[in-house]
N, C-alpha and C positions, 0 to 999 in steps of 0.2 A: 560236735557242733563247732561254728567255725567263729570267732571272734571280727566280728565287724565293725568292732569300735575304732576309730584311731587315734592314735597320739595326740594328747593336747599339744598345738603351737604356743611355745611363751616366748614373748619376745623379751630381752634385759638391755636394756639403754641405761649405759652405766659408763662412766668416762675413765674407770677406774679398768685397766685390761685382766690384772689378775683375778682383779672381784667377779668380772665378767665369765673367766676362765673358770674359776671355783663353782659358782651358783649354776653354771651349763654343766660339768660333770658330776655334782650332787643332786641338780632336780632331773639329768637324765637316768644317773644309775639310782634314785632312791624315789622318783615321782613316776618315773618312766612317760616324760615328758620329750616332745621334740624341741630343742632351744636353741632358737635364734640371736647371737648381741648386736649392739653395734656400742661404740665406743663415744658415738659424739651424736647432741640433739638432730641436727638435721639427717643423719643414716638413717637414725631410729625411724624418723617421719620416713622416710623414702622406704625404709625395708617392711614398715607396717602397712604401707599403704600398695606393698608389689606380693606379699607376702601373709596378709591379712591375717594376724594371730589370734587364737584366742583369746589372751592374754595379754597385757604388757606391764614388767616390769620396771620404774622406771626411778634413777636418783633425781633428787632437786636438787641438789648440789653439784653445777654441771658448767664446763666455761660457757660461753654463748652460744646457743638458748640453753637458759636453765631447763631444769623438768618441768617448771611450772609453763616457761612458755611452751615447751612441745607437748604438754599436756591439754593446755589452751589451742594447738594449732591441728593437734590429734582431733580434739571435739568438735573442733567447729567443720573437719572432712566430712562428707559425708560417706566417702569411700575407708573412714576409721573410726568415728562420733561414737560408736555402739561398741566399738571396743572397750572391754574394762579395763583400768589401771590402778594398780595400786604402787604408793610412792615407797618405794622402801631408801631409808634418811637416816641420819647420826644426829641430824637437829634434832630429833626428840630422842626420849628414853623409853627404853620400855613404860615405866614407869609411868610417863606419860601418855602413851600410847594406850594403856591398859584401862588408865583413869578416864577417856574419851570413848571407849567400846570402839579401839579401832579406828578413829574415823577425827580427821582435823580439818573444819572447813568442808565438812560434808564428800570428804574424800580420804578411799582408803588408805593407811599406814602402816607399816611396817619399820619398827627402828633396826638399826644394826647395833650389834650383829647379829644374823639373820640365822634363827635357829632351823635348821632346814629341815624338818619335821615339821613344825610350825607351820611354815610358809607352804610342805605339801600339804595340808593340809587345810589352809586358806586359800587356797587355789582348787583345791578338788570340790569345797564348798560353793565356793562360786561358781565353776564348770562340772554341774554335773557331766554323766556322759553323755558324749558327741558322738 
């Protein structure tokens, strides 16, 4: 029988390149994921919205636009609005994150550092198969 699922698309908007580099060759070889970055808010908005992800991984802590604003400008697309995001951040702790079920301001989180086990498997929760 022949497998006609494909690849979840994640995208990682991350301003950080190595961080970028790291989470693309862990959720490819360990999620079996296809991963997209960009390195600055406005890529991210242009490569989501040419590239339509799954997924988007995305830092708040970003020079101009923060995550929050390319999160705000991801939702109000309509050509990206339905995409999920989850923020993965150092402002909080696990710790914190644990104490919220995940979720700050009614949106998902992820603290670092970002145990990639974890993270595939909060993503395959959100994405069943496609």
């Amino acid at each position: 029988m022949v497998n006609t699922t494909r690849a979840k698309k994640i995208l990682v908007i991350d301003d950080e390149e190595n961080y970028c580099r790291i989470i693309k060759k862990a959720l490819e070889s360990r999620g079996g994921f296809h991963v997209l970055t960009a390195t600055r808010g406005r890529e991210g908005i242009t490569l989501a919205k040419i590239q339509k992800p799954d997924l988007i991984l995305l830092d708040i802590m970003m020079p101009a636009p923060t995550g929050i604003h390319v999160a705000e400008a991801l939702s109000e697309d309509p050509d990206t609005g339905s995409i999920p995001v989850i923020f993965v951040t150092a402002i909080v702790t696990k710790d914190e994150v644990g104490q919220s079920d995940g979720t700050f301001g009614g949106q998902l989180i992820i603290a670092k550092p970002v145990i990639i086990d974890e993270l595939v498997k909060k993503i395959n929760s959100l994405l069943p198969d496609i």
